[in-house]
C-alpha positions as a LaTeX table, in Angstrom:
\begin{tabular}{lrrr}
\hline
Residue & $x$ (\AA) & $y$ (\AA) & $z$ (\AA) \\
\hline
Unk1 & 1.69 & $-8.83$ & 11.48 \\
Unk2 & 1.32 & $-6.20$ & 14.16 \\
Unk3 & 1.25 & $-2.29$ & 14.10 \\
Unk4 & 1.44 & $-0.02$ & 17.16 \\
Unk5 & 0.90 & 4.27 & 16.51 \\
Unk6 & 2.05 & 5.77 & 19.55 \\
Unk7 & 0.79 & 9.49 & 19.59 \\
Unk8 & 1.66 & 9.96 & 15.72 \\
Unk9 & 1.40 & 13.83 & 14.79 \\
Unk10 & 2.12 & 15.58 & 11.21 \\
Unk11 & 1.45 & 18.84 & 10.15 \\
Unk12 & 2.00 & 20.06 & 6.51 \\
Unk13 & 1.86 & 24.07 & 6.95 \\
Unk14 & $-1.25$ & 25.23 & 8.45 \\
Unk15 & $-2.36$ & 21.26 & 7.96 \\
Unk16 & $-2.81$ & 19.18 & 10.57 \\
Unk17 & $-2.80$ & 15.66 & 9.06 \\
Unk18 & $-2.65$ & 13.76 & 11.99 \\
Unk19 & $-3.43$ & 14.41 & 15.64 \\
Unk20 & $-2.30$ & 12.44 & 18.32 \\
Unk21 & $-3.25$ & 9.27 & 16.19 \\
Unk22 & $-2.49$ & 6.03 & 18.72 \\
Unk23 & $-3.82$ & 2.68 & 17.49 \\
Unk24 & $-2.81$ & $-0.84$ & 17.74 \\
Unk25 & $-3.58$ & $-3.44$ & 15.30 \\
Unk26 & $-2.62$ & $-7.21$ & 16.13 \\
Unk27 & $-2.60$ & $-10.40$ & 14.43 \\
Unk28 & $-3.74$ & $-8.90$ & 10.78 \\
Unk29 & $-2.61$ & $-10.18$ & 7.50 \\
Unk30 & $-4.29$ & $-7.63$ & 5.45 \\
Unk31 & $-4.93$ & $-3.91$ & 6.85 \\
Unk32 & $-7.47$ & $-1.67$ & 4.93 \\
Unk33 & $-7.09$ & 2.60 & 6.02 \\
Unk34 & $-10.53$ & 4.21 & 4.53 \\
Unk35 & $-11.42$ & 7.33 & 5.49 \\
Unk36 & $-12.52$ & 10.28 & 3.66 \\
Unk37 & $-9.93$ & 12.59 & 1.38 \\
Unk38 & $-8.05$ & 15.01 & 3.45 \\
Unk39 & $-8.58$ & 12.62 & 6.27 \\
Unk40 & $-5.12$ & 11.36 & 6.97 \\
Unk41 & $-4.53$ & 7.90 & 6.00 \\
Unk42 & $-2.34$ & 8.58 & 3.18 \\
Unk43 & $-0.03$ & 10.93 & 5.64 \\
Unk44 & $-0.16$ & 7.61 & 8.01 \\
Unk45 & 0.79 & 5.19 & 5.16 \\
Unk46 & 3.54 & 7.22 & 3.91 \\
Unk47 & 4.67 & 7.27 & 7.68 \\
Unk48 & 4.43 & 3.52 & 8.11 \\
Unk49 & 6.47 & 3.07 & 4.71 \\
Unk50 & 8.94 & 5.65 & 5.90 \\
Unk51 & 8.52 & 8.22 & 3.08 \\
Unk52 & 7.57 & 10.86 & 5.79 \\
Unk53 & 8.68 & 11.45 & 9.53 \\
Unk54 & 5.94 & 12.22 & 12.20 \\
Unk55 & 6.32 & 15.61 & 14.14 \\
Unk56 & 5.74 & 13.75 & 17.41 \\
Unk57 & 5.02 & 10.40 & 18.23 \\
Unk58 & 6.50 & 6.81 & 17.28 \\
Unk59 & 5.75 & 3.80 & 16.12 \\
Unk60 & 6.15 & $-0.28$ & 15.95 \\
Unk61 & 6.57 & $-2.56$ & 13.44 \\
Unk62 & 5.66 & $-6.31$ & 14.81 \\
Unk63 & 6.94 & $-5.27$ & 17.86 \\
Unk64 & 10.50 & $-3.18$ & 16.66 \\
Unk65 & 10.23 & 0.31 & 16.80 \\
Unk66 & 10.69 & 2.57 & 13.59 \\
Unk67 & 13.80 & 4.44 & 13.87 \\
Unk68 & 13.46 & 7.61 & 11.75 \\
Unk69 & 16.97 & 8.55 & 11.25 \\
Unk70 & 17.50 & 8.50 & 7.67 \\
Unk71 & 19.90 & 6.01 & 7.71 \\
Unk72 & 17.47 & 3.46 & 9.30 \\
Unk73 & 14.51 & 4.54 & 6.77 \\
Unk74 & 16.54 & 3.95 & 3.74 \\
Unk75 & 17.15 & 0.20 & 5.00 \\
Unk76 & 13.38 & 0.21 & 5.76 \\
Unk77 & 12.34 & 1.56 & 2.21 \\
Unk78 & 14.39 & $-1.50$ & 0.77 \\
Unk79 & 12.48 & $-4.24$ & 2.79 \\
Unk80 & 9.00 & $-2.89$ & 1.83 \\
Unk81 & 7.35 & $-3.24$ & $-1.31$ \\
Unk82 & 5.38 & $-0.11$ & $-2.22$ \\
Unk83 & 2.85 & 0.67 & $-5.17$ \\
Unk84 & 1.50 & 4.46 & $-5.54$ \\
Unk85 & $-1.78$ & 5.14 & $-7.68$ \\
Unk86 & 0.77 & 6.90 & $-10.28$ \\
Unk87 & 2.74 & 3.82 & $-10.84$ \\
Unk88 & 5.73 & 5.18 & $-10.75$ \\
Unk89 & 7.07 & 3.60 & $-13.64$ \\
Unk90 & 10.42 & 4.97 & $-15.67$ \\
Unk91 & 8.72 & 5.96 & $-19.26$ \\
Unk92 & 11.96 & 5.23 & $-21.13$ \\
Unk93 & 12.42 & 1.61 & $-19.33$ \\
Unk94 & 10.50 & $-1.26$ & $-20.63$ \\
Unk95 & 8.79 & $-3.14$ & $-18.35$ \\
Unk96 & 11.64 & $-5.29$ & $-17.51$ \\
Unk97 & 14.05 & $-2.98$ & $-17.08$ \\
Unk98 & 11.57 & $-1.32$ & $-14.49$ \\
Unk99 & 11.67 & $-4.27$ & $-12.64$ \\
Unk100 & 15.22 & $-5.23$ & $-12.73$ \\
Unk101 & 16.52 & $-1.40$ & $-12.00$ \\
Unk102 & 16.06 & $-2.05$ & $-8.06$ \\
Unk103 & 17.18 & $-5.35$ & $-8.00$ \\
Unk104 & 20.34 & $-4.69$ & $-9.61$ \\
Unk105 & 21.22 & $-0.92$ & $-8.40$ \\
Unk106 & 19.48 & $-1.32$ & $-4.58$ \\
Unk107 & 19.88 & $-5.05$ & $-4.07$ \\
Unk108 & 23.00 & $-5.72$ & $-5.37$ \\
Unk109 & 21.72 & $-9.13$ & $-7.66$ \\
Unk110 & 23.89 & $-9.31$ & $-11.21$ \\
Unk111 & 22.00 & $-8.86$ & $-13.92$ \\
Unk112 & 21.49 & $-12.53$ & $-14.62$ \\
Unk113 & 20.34 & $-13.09$ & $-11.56$ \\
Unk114 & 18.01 & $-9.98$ & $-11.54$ \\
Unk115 & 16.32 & $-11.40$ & $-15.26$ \\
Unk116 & 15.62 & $-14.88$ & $-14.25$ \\
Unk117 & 13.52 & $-13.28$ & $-11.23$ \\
Unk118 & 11.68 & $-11.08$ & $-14.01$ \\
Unk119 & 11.20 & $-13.70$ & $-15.93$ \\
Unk120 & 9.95 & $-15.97$ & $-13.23$ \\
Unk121 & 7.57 & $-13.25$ & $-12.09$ \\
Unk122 & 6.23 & $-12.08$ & $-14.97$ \\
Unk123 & 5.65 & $-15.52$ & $-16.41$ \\
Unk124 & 3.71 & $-16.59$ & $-13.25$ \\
Unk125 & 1.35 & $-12.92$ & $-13.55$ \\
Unk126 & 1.15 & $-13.20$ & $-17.09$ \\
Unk127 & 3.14 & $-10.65$ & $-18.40$ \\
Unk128 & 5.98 & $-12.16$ & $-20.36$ \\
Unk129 & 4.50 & $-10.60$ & $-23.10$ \\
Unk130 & 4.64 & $-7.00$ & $-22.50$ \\
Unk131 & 8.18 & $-7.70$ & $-20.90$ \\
Unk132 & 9.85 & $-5.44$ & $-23.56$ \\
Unk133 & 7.06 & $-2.81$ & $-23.95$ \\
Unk134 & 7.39 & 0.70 & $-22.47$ \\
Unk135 & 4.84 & 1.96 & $-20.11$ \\
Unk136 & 3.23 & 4.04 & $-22.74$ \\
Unk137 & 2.21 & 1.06 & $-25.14$ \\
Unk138 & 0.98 & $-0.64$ & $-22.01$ \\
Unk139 & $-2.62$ & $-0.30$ & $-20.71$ \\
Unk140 & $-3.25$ & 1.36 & $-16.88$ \\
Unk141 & $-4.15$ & $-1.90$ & $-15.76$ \\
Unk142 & $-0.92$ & $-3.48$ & $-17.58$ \\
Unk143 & 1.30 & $-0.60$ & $-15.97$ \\
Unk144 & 0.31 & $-0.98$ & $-12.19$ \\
Unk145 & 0.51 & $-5.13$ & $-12.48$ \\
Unk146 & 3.98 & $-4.34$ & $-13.63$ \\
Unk147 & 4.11 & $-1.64$ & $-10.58$ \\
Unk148 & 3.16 & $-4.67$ & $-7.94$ \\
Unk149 & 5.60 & $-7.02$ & $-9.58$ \\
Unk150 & 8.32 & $-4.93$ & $-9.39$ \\
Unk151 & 7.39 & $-4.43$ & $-5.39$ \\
Unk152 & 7.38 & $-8.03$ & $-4.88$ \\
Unk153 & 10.46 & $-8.45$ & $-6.98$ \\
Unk154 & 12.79 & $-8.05$ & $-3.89$ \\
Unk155 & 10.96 & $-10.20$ & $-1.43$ \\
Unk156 & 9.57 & $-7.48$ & 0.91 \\
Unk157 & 8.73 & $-7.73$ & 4.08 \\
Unk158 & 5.26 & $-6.73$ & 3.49 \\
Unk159 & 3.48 & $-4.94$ & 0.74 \\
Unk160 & 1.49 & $-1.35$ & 1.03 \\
Unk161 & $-0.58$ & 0.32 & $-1.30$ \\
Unk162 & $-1.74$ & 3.60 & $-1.87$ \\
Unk163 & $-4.84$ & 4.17 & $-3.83$ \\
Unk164 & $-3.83$ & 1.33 & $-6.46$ \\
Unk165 & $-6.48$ & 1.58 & $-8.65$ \\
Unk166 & $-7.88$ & 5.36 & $-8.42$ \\
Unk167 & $-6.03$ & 6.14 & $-12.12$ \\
Unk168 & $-8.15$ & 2.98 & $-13.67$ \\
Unk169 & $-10.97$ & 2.43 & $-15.37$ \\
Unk170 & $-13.86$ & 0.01 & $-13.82$ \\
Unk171 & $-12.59$ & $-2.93$ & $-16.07$ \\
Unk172 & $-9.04$ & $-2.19$ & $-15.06$ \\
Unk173 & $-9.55$ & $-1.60$ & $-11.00$ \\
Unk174 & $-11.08$ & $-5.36$ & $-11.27$ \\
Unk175 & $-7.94$ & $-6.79$ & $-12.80$ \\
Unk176 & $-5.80$ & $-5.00$ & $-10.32$ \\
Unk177 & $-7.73$ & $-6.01$ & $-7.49$ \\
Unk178 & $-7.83$ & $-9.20$ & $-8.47$ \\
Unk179 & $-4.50$ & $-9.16$ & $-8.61$ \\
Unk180 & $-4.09$ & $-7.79$ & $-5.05$ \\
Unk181 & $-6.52$ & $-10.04$ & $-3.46$ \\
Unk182 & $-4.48$ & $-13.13$ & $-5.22$ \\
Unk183 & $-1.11$ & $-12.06$ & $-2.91$ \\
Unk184 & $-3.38$ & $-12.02$ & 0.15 \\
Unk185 & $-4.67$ & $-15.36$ & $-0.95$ \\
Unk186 & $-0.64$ & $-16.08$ & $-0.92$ \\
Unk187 & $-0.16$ & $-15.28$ & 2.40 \\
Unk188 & 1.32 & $-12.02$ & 1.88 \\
Unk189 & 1.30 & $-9.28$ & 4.47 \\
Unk190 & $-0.70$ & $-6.17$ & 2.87 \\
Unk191 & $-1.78$ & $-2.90$ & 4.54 \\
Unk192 & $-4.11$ & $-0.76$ & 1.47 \\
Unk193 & $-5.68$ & 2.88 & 1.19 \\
Unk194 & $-8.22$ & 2.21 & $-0.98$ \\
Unk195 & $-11.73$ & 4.11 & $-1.80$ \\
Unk196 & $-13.07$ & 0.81 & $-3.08$ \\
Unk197 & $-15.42$ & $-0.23$ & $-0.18$ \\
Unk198 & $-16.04$ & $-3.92$ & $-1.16$ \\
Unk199 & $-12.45$ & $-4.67$ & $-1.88$ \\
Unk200 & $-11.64$ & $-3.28$ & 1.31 \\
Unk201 & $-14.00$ & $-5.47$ & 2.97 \\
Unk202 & $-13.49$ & $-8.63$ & 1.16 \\
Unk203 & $-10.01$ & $-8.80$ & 1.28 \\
Unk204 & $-8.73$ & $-7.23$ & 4.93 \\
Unk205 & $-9.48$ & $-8.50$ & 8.20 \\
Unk206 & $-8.58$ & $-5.66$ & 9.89 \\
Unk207 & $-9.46$ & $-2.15$ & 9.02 \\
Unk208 & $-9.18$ & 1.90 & 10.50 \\
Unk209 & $-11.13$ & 4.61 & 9.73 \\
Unk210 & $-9.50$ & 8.15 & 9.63 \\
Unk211 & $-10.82$ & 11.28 & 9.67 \\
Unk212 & $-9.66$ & 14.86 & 10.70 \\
Unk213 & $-6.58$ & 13.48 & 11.20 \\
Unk214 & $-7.24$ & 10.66 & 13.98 \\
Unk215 & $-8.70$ & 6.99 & 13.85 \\
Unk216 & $-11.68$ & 7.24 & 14.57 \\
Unk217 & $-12.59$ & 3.37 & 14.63 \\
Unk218 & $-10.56$ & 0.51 & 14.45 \\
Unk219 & $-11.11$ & $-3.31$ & 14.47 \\
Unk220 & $-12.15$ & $-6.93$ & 12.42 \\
Unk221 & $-13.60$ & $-5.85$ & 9.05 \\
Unk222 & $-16.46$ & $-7.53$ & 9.53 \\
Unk223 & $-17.25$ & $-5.23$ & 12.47 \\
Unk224 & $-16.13$ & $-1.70$ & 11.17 \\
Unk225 & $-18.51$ & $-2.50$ & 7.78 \\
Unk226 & $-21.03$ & $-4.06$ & 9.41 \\
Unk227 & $-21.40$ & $-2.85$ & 12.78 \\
Unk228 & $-20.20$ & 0.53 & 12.65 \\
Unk229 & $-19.91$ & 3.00 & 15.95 \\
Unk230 & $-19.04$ & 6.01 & 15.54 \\
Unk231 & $-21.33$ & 8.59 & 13.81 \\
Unk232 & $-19.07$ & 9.43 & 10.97 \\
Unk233 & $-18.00$ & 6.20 & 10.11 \\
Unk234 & $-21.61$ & 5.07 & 9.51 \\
Unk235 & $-22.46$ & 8.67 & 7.23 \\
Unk236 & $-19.29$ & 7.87 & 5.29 \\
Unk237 & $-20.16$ & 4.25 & 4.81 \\
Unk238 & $-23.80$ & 5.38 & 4.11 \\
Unk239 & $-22.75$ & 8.02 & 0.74 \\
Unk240 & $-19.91$ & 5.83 & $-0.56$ \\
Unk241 & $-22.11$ & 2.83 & $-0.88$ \\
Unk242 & $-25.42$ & 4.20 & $-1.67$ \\
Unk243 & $-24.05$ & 3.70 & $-5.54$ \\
\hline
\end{tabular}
Protein backbone atom coordinates (compact mmCIF):
# COMPACT_ATOMS: atom_id res chain seq x y z
CA UNK A 1 0.00 0.00 0.00
CA UNK A 2 1.08 3.56 -0.60
CA UNK A 3 -0.05 7.00 0.87
CA UNK A 4 0.95 10.43 -0.48
CA UNK A 5 -0.28 13.93 1.84
CA UNK A 6 0.20 16.68 -0.40
CA UNK A 7 0.08 19.98 1.73
CA UNK A 8 -2.99 18.63 3.90
CA UNK A 9 -4.46 21.63 6.07
CA UNK A 10 -7.62 21.54 8.61
CA UNK A 11 -8.69 23.93 10.92
CA UNK A 12 -11.59 23.34 13.42
CA UNK A 13 -12.40 27.10 14.65
CA UNK A 14 -9.51 28.77 16.10
CA UNK A 15 -7.80 25.01 15.73
CA UNK A 16 -5.32 24.36 13.55
CA UNK A 17 -5.18 20.54 13.29
CA UNK A 18 -3.02 20.21 10.56
CA UNK A 19 -0.48 22.46 8.87
CA UNK A 20 0.80 21.97 5.65
CA UNK A 21 1.21 18.16 6.55
CA UNK A 22 3.06 16.46 3.22
CA UNK A 23 4.33 12.90 3.71
CA UNK A 24 4.74 9.91 1.63
CA UNK A 25 4.64 6.47 2.83
CA UNK A 26 5.52 3.52 0.30
CA UNK A 27 5.44 -0.10 0.28
CA UNK A 28 3.71 -0.46 4.00
CA UNK A 29 1.31 -3.10 4.98
CA UNK A 30 0.64 -1.80 8.36
CA UNK A 31 0.85 2.14 9.17
CA UNK A 32 1.00 3.20 12.92
CA UNK A 33 0.10 7.49 13.47
CA UNK A 34 1.35 8.19 17.29
CA UNK A 35 1.67 11.38 18.34
CA UNK A 36 0.57 13.14 21.34
CA UNK A 37 -3.40 14.17 21.98
CA UNK A 38 -4.31 17.30 20.23
CA UNK A 39 -1.56 16.48 17.85
CA UNK A 40 -3.39 15.73 14.67
CA UNK A 41 -3.40 12.22 13.69
CA UNK A 42 -6.90 11.56 14.38
CA UNK A 43 -7.90 14.81 12.07
CA UNK A 44 -5.44 12.95 9.39
CA UNK A 45 -7.12 9.51 9.81
CA UNK A 46 -10.53 10.77 9.55
CA UNK A 47 -9.18 12.57 6.32
CA UNK A 48 -7.65 9.44 4.85
CA UNK A 49 -11.05 7.50 5.63
CA UNK A 50 -12.98 10.37 4.14
CA UNK A 51 -15.06 11.35 7.20
CA UNK A 52 -13.53 14.93 6.97
CA UNK A 53 -12.35 17.19 3.96
CA UNK A 54 -8.94 19.07 4.25
CA UNK A 55 -9.09 22.97 3.92
CA UNK A 56 -6.18 22.82 1.45
CA UNK A 57 -4.18 20.22 0.18
CA UNK A 58 -4.80 16.62 -1.43
CA UNK A 59 -4.04 13.40 -1.24
CA UNK A 60 -3.25 9.71 -2.85
CA UNK A 61 -4.37 6.54 -2.27
CA UNK A 62 -1.78 3.83 -3.92
CA UNK A 63 -1.26 6.17 -6.42
CA UNK A 64 -5.27 7.53 -7.21
CA UNK A 65 -6.00 10.68 -5.87
CA UNK A 66 -8.89 11.22 -3.23
CA UNK A 67 -11.63 13.05 -4.79
CA UNK A 68 -13.54 14.88 -2.02
CA UNK A 69 -16.76 15.53 -3.65
CA UNK A 70 -19.24 13.84 -1.63
CA UNK A 71 -20.30 11.69 -4.12
CA UNK A 72 -16.79 10.12 -4.50
CA UNK A 73 -16.35 9.87 -0.49
CA UNK A 74 -19.49 7.98 -0.01
CA UNK A 75 -18.12 5.24 -2.59
CA UNK A 76 -14.82 5.55 -0.62
CA UNK A 77 -16.51 5.09 2.91
CA UNK A 78 -18.01 1.75 1.43
CA UNK A 79 -14.59 0.22 0.36
CA UNK A 80 -12.91 0.92 3.76
CA UNK A 81 -13.41 -0.86 6.80
CA UNK A 82 -13.37 1.47 9.82
CA UNK A 83 -13.41 0.76 13.72
CA UNK A 84 -13.72 3.93 16.21
CA UNK A 85 -12.69 3.50 20.02
CA UNK A 86 -16.65 3.91 20.71
CA UNK A 87 -17.57 0.94 18.69
CA UNK A 88 -20.18 2.23 17.16
CA UNK A 89 -22.42 -0.49 17.64
CA UNK A 90 -26.54 -0.16 17.29
CA UNK A 91 -27.65 -0.96 21.15
CA UNK A 92 -30.98 -2.42 20.01
CA UNK A 93 -29.21 -4.79 17.22
CA UNK A 94 -27.69 -7.97 18.32
CA UNK A 95 -24.51 -8.61 17.25
CA UNK A 96 -25.53 -10.09 14.06
CA UNK A 97 -27.78 -7.80 13.02
CA UNK A 98 -24.88 -5.18 13.51
CA UNK A 99 -23.01 -6.94 11.15
CA UNK A 100 -25.46 -7.78 8.55
CA UNK A 101 -27.14 -4.03 8.57
CA UNK A 102 -24.29 -2.79 6.03
CA UNK A 103 -24.14 -5.68 4.07
CA UNK A 104 -27.66 -5.79 3.31
CA UNK A 105 -28.72 -1.87 3.27
CA UNK A 106 -25.05 -0.49 1.73
CA UNK A 107 -23.96 -3.56 -0.21
CA UNK A 108 -26.89 -4.70 -1.62
CA UNK A 109 -26.26 -8.80 -0.48
CA UNK A 110 -29.92 -10.58 0.41
CA UNK A 111 -30.22 -11.45 3.60
CA UNK A 112 -29.17 -15.04 3.09
CA UNK A 113 -26.35 -14.14 1.61
CA UNK A 114 -25.48 -11.41 4.24
CA UNK A 115 -25.97 -14.41 7.32
CA UNK A 116 -23.83 -17.04 5.85
CA UNK A 117 -20.94 -14.25 5.79
CA UNK A 118 -21.82 -13.61 9.63
CA UNK A 119 -21.82 -16.83 10.29
CA UNK A 120 -18.63 -17.62 8.50
CA UNK A 121 -16.96 -14.72 10.27
CA UNK A 122 -17.98 -15.02 13.48
CA UNK A 123 -17.38 -18.74 13.59
CA UNK A 124 -13.75 -18.26 12.37
CA UNK A 125 -13.21 -15.18 15.43
CA UNK A 126 -15.05 -17.07 17.82
CA UNK A 127 -18.07 -15.38 18.30
CA UNK A 128 -20.92 -17.58 17.21
CA UNK A 129 -21.87 -17.49 20.56
CA UNK A 130 -22.68 -14.01 21.35
CA UNK A 131 -24.20 -13.84 17.72
CA UNK A 132 -27.69 -13.04 19.21
CA UNK A 133 -26.58 -10.92 22.23
CA UNK A 134 -26.99 -7.13 22.28
CA UNK A 135 -24.04 -4.95 22.83
CA UNK A 136 -24.98 -4.35 26.38
CA UNK A 137 -24.74 -8.12 27.58
CA UNK A 138 -21.48 -8.20 25.69
CA UNK A 139 -18.10 -7.34 27.31
CA UNK A 140 -15.86 -4.11 25.76
CA UNK A 141 -13.57 -6.50 24.44
CA UNK A 142 -16.62 -8.70 22.97
CA UNK A 143 -18.20 -5.37 21.47
CA UNK A 144 -15.12 -3.98 19.46
CA UNK A 145 -14.23 -7.79 18.05
CA UNK A 146 -17.75 -7.57 16.83
CA UNK A 147 -16.85 -3.77 15.67
CA UNK A 148 -13.70 -5.25 13.45
CA UNK A 149 -15.82 -8.06 12.11
CA UNK A 150 -18.37 -6.07 10.95
CA UNK A 151 -15.48 -3.80 9.07
CA UNK A 152 -14.11 -6.75 7.46
CA UNK A 153 -17.55 -8.05 6.69
CA UNK A 154 -17.62 -6.24 3.24
CA UNK A 155 -14.16 -7.04 2.04
CA UNK A 156 -12.54 -3.57 2.36
CA UNK A 157 -9.98 -2.33 0.70
CA UNK A 158 -7.99 -1.78 3.73
CA UNK A 159 -8.78 -1.48 7.37
CA UNK A 160 -8.16 1.81 9.76
CA UNK A 161 -8.44 2.19 13.27
CA UNK A 162 -8.86 4.82 15.57
CA UNK A 163 -7.83 4.37 19.11
CA UNK A 164 -9.31 0.66 19.19
CA UNK A 165 -8.66 -0.17 22.48
CA UNK A 166 -8.58 3.27 24.59
CA UNK A 167 -12.37 2.28 26.12
CA UNK A 168 -10.75 -1.27 27.41
CA UNK A 169 -9.46 -2.58 30.19
CA UNK A 170 -5.66 -4.06 30.19
CA UNK A 171 -7.08 -7.68 29.81
CA UNK A 172 -9.38 -6.50 27.07
CA UNK A 173 -6.79 -4.12 24.91
CA UNK A 174 -4.69 -7.60 24.75
CA UNK A 175 -7.54 -9.53 23.21
CA UNK A 176 -8.23 -6.77 20.80
CA UNK A 177 -4.82 -6.39 19.80
CA UNK A 178 -4.39 -9.67 19.39
CA UNK A 179 -6.99 -9.65 17.31
CA UNK A 180 -5.62 -6.79 15.17
CA UNK A 181 -2.19 -8.08 14.89
CA UNK A 182 -3.87 -11.61 13.63
CA UNK A 183 -5.36 -9.55 10.26
CA UNK A 184 -1.87 -8.13 9.72
CA UNK A 185 -0.56 -11.62 10.11
CA UNK A 186 -3.39 -12.18 7.19
CA UNK A 187 -2.03 -9.94 4.95
CA UNK A 188 -4.41 -7.26 5.50
CA UNK A 189 -3.68 -3.64 4.76
CA UNK A 190 -4.01 -1.65 8.24
CA UNK A 191 -3.17 2.01 9.01
CA UNK A 192 -3.84 2.46 13.34
CA UNK A 193 -3.88 5.53 15.86
CA UNK A 194 -3.04 3.90 18.72
CA UNK A 195 -1.42 5.16 22.25
CA UNK A 196 -0.20 1.62 22.80
CA UNK A 197 3.59 2.01 22.04
CA UNK A 198 4.56 -1.73 21.78
CA UNK A 199 1.64 -2.68 19.64
CA UNK A 200 2.50 0.04 17.48
CA UNK A 201 5.89 -1.17 17.14
CA UNK A 202 5.37 -4.80 16.88
CA UNK A 203 2.86 -4.85 14.46
CA UNK A 204 3.57 -1.75 11.76
CA UNK A 205 6.43 -1.39 9.61
CA UNK A 206 5.90 1.93 8.91
CA UNK A 207 5.04 4.63 11.32
CA UNK A 208 4.51 8.91 11.59
CA UNK A 209 4.73 10.93 14.35
CA UNK A 210 2.41 14.05 14.61
CA UNK A 211 2.51 16.83 16.58
CA UNK A 212 1.20 20.49 16.41
CA UNK A 213 -0.44 19.54 13.56
CA UNK A 214 2.51 18.32 11.14
CA UNK A 215 4.61 14.97 10.87
CA UNK A 216 7.22 15.48 12.43
CA UNK A 217 9.07 12.07 11.61
CA UNK A 218 8.27 9.47 9.37
CA UNK A 219 9.81 6.09 8.36
CA UNK A 220 10.45 1.91 9.11
CA UNK A 221 9.27 1.30 12.69
CA UNK A 222 12.20 -0.01 13.65
CA UNK A 223 13.84 3.38 13.03
CA UNK A 224 11.20 5.92 14.41
CA UNK A 225 11.25 3.62 17.95
CA UNK A 226 14.56 2.95 17.96
CA UNK A 227 16.46 5.56 16.39
CA UNK A 228 14.49 8.52 16.89
CA UNK A 229 15.48 12.24 15.39
CA UNK A 230 13.71 14.74 16.16
CA UNK A 231 13.67 16.19 19.74
CA UNK A 232 10.05 15.66 20.45
CA UNK A 233 9.68 12.42 19.16
CA UNK A 234 12.39 11.08 21.52
CA UNK A 235 10.64 13.22 24.90
CA UNK A 236 7.35 11.65 23.82
CA UNK A 237 8.78 8.21 23.42
CA UNK A 238 10.79 8.84 26.67
CA UNK A 239 7.25 9.64 29.17
CA UNK A 240 4.98 7.14 27.40
CA UNK A 241 7.33 4.30 27.98
CA UNK A 242 8.97 5.10 31.16
CA UNK A 243 5.81 2.89 32.66
Amino acid sequence: MRLDCCAISKQFGPHQALRNVSVSVAAFQSLAIIGPSGGGKTTLLRIIAGLEIPDAGYLRIDEQPLDFSEASLLLHRRRIGTVFQAYNLFPHLTARENVMLPLVVVHGLSRVEANATVDALFERFQLSRHADRRPAELSGGQQQRVAIVRAIAIKPRFLIFDEPTSALDPEMTAEVLDFIAELRDEGRDLIIVTHNMGFARQVSDQCLFIAEGQVLEAGRSIDVFGRPRNPLLTNFLAKVLRY
